[in-house]
C-alpha positions in Angstrom: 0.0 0.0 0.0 1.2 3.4 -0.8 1.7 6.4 1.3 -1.4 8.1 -0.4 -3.7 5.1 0.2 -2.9 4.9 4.0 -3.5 8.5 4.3 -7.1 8.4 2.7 -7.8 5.6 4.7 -6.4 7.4 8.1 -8.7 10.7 6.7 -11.7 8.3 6.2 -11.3 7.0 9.9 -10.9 10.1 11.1 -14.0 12.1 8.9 -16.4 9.1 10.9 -14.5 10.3 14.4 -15.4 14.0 13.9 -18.8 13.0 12.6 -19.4 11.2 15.9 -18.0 13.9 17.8 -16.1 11.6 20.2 -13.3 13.0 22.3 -10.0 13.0 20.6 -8.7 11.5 24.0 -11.3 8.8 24.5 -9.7 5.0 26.0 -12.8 3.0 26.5 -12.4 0.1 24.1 -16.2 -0.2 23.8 -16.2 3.0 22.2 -13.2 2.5 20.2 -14.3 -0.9 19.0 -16.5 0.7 16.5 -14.0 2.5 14.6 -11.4 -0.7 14.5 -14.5 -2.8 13.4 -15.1 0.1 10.8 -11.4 -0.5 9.5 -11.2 -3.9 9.5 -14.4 -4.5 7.3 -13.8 -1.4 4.8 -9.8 -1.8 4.4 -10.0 -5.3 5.1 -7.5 -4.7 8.0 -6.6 -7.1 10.6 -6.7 -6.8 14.6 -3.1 -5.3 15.1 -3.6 -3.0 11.7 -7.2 -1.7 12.4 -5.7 -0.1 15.8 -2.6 1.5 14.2 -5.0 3.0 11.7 -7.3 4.0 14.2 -4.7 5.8 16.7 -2.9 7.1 13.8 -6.8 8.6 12.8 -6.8 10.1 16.4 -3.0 11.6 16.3 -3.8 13.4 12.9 -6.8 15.1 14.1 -5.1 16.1 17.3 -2.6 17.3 15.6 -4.7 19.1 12.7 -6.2 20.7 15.7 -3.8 22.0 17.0 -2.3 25.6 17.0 0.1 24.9 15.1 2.5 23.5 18.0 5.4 21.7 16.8 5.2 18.0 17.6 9.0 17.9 17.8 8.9 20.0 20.7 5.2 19.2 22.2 5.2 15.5 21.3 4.4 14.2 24.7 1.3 16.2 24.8 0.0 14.0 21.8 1.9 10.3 23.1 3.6 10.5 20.0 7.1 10.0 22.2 9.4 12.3 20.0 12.3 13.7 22.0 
């Protein structure tokens, strides 16, 4: 899969997320079971796949809304991990 595939597949994830208006910071598995269901059935993704797409879905909105902070720098407030 190419870079430009995985990205409209994160963007589709992440159109449904905003559409449900969920919290960007939401844990419960319940919850999130409905978008890693939603990935596996329409990218035919499995288990492990369908939650990197899915986090990856939440990151990118996080860090579309954001004010323009520099992940480098504010990483941690994302979990992203960069140093």
């Amino acid at each position: 899969m190419d870079d430009s595939q995985y990205n409209s597949q994160i963007e589709k994830i992440a159109s449904v997320i905003l559409k449900d208006k969920i919290s960007l910071d939401e844990q419960d598995e319940n919850k999130l079971k409905k978008y890693h269901d939603l990935a596996k059935k329409q990218f035919h993704l499995q288990d492990e796949s369908a939650v990197q797409i899915v986090n990856e879905a939440f990151l990118y909105l996080k860090l579309k809304g954001s004010d323009s902070a520099d992940p480098l720098q504010h990483g941690d407030q994302f979990g992203a991990g960069f140093s």
